[in-house]
Each structure stands twice: as C-alpha cells, then as structure tokens.
C-alpha positions as CSV (number, residue, x, y, z in Angstrom):
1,X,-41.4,-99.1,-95.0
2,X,-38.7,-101.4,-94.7
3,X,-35.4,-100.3,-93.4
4,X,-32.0,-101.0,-94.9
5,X,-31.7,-104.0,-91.9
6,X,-34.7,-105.8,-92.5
7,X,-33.8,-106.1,-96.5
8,X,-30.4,-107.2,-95.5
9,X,-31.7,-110.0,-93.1
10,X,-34.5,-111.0,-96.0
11,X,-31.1,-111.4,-98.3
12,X,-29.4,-112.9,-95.5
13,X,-32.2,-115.7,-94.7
14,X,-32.3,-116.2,-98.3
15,X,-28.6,-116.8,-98.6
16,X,-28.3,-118.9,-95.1
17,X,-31.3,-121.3,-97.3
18,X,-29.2,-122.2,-99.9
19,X,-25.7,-122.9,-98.3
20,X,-24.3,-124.6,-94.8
21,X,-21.0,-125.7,-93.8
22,X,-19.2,-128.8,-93.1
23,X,-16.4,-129.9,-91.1
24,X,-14.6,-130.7,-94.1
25,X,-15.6,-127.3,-95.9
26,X,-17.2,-124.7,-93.7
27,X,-19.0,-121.5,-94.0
28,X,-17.1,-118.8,-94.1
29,X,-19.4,-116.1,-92.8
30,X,-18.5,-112.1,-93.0
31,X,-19.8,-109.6,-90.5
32,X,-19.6,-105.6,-91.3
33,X,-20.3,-103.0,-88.9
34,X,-19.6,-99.5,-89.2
35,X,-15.8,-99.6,-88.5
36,X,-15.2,-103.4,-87.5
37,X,-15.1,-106.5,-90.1
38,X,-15.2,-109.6,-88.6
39,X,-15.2,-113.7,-90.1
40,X,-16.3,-117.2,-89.0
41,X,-15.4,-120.1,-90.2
42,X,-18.4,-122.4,-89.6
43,X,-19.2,-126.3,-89.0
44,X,-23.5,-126.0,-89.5
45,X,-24.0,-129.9,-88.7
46,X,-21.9,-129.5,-85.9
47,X,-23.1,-125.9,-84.8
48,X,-19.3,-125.0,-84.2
49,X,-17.6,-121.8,-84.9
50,X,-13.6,-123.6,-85.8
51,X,-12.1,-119.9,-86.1
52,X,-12.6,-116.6,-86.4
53,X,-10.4,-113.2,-86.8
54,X,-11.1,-109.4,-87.1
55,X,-10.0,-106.0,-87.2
56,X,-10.0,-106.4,-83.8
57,X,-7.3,-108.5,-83.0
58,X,-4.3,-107.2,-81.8
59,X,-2.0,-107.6,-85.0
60,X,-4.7,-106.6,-87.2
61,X,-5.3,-103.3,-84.9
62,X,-2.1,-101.8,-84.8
63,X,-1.8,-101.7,-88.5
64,X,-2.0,-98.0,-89.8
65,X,-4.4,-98.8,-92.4
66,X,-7.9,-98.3,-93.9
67,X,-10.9,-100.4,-93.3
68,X,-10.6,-101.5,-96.6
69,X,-6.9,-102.6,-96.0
70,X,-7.6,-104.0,-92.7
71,X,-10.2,-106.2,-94.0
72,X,-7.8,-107.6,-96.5
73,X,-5.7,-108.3,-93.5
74,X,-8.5,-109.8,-91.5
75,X,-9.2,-112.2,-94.9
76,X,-5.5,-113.3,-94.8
77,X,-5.8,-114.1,-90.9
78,X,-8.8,-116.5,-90.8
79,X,-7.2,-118.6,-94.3
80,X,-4.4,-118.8,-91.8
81,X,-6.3,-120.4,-89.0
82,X,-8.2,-122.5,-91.3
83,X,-4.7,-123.7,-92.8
84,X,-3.7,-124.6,-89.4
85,X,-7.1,-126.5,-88.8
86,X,-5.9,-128.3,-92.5
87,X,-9.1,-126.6,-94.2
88,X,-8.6,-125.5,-97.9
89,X,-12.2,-125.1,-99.2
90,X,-14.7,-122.9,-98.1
91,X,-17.9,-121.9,-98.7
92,X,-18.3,-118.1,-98.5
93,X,-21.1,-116.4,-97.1
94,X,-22.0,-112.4,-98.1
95,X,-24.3,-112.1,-94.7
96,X,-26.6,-110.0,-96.9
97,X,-24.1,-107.6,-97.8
98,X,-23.3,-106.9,-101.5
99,X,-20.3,-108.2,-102.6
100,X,-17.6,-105.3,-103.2
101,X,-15.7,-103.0,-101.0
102,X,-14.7,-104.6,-97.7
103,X,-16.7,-107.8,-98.2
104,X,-14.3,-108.2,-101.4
105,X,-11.2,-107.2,-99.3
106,X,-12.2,-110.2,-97.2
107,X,-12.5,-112.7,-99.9
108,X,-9.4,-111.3,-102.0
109,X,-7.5,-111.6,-99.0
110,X,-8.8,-115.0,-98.0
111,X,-8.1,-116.6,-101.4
112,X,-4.2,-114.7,-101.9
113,X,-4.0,-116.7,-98.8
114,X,-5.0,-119.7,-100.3
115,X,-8.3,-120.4,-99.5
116,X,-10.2,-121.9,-102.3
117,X,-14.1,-121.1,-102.6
C-alpha cells in the first residue's frame, strides 16, 4: 500500500528530474505542513538556498489571517527578497503537492509581487 507521502515524494522526484535552479533564475521551492507554509529560493549548481520566508516569520505571524491568507503573504515576502537579490525569474517548484489552495496562494502572491515564472 502506498501512503499519501510516498506518492508525493514519487511526484516530487519526478518533478526535481525535470527542473533545477540557477543563480540567475532559481528554484523556487514550496513546503506545506499541516499549519506552516514555507519557500526557497534555490541556486542547484551552486547548492545555495539565496532566501527563504514563511508563515513563521515574525511579520507574517502576527497577521490575523488564514493559512490560505498567510500563504499569499508568505509568496509576497520571498519575491521581495529575491527583488532585493535583483532576481526576477523563477522557476517554481510544486514539491509534489497539487497545485491549488495554499500552493496557489504562494505563487499568486509571488507573481502580484512581481516575480515572473
């Protein structure tokens, strides 16, 4: 039987196969537990992680909002950090997750931000 993990890291490996990131256009990569979201932006050649954010931080956290809300936050923090690395492009990375909900917060968020991927 395969548990709902194991088929997320079999979409995961299969994503990770098809798409890196570069100095000059990294990976944004998208974690979800249970309550928290939290985002990479990542250099693969270099094996760097330039920024990350979450709903974690300390502006993000004293929000009253939902975790839907927070994640659009969250998206809006790390296309700030990558503007103030001089990053525009991205490449985004699901992490095996599908692609709606908080996931999509992130992204939305990310690209109202200006992020382009």
């Amino acid at each position: 039987m395969v548990t709902k993990a194991v088929r997320r890291q079999k979409i995961r490996h299969g994503i990770r196969k098809k798409i890196s990131g570069t100095a000059q256009k990294p990976r944004l990569s998208v974690f979800r537990s249970n309550n928290d979201i939290y985002v990479q932006l990542i250099d693969d050649d270099g094996g760097n992680t330039l920024a990350s954010a979450s709903s974690r931080d300390k502006d993000i956290l004293a929000q009253k909002a939902g975790r839907v809300e927070k994640s659009k936050l969250v998206g809006a923090a790390i296309a700030r950090k990558a503007s103030d690395l001089g990053l525009k492009d991205v490449t985004f990375d699901r992490g095996g997750y599908l692609y709606h909900g908080r996931v999509k917060a992130v992204a939305d968020g990310a690209r109202e931000a200006g992020l382009i991927f």
